[in-house]
C-alpha positions in Angstrom: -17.8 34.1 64.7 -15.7 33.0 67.5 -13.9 29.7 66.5 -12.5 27.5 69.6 -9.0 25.9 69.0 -8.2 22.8 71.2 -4.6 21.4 72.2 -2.1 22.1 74.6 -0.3 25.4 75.7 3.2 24.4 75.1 2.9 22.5 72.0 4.6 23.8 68.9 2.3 23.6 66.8 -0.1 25.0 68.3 1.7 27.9 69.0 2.0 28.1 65.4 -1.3 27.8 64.6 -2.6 30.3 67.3 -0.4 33.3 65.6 -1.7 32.3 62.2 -5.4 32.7 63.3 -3.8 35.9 65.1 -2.2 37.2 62.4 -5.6 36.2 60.1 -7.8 38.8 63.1 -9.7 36.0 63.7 -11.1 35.9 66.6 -10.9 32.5 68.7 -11.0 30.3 72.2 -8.6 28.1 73.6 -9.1 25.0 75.1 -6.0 23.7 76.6 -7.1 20.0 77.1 -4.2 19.0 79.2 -5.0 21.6 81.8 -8.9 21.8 81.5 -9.5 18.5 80.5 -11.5 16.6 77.3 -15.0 15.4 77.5 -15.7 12.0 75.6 -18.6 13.5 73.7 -15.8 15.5 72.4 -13.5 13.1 71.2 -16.1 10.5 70.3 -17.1 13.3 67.7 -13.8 14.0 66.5 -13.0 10.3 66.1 -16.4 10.0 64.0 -15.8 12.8 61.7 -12.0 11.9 61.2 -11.3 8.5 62.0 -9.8 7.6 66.0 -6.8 6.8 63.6 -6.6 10.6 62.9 -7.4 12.0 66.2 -4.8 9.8 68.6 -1.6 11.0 68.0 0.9 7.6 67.8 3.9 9.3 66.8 4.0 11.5 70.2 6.4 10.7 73.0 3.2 9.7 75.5 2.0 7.0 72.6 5.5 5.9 72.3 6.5 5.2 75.8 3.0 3.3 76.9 3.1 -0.7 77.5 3.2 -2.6 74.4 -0.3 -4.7 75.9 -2.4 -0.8 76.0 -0.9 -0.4 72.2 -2.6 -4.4 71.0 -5.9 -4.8 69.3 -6.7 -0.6 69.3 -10.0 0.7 68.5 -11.9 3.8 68.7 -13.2 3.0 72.3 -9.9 1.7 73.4 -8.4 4.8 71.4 -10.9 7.3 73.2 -10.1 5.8 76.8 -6.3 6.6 76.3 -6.9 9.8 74.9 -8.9 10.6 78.2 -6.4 9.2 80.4 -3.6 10.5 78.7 -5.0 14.3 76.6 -1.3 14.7 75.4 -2.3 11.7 73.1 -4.9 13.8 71.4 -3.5 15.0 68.0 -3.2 18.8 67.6 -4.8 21.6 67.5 -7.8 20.5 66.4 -10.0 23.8 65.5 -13.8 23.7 65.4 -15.3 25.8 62.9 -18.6 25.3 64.1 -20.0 22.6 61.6 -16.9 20.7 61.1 -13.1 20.4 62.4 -9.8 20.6 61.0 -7.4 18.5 62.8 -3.5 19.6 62.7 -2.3 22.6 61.2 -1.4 23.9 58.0 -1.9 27.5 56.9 -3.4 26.7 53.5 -5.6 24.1 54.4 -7.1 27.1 57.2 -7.0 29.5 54.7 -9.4 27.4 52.6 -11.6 26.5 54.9 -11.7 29.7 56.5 -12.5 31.4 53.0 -9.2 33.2 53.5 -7.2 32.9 50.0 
């Protein structure tokens, strides 16, 4: 199975997480939403399965810097429009495993969901 692994080319962590999966043989896609772009249906399913809480990424620099009135009374549709706007907001990676999605990385938490250990 081919996986797809979402986030942004020069991110960190996702650099990380692409020579794990590497490393693991898997095989995998990436979708570099900063360059390609995000659809909402996208993000409107990640925000469902993990919370918009989860999936827009406050603690990044692009969060940080926006007005304080974009920032007031945030929901998921609010949350969603930003992270369209703005895809550096998305959290990251975000890897689809088909029937569900793990969001950030950590190797032991892919290893277990990847039937890896």
């Amino acid at each position: 199975m081919t996986y797809i692994i979402y986030g942004i080319k020069a991110c960190d962590t996702m650099k990380k997480a692409r020579q794990w999966l590497d490393q693991q043989g898997l095989h995998y896609a990436f979708h570099d939403y900063k360059s390609v772009g995000i659809d909402r249906q996208h993000l409107q399913a990640w925000c469902e399965e993990h919370g918009w809480q989860t999936i827009l990424n406050r603690s990044g620099t692009t969060f940080r810097k926006l007005d304080e009135t974009c920032k007031i009374d945030l929901n998921q549709d609010k949350a969603i429009d930003l992270m369209l706007t703005q895809p550096s907001m998305i959290k990251r990676p975000i890897l689809d495993l088909g029937k569900h999605t793990l969001v950030g990385f950590k190797p032991e938490i892919y290893a277990a969901a990847l039937s890896l250990n």
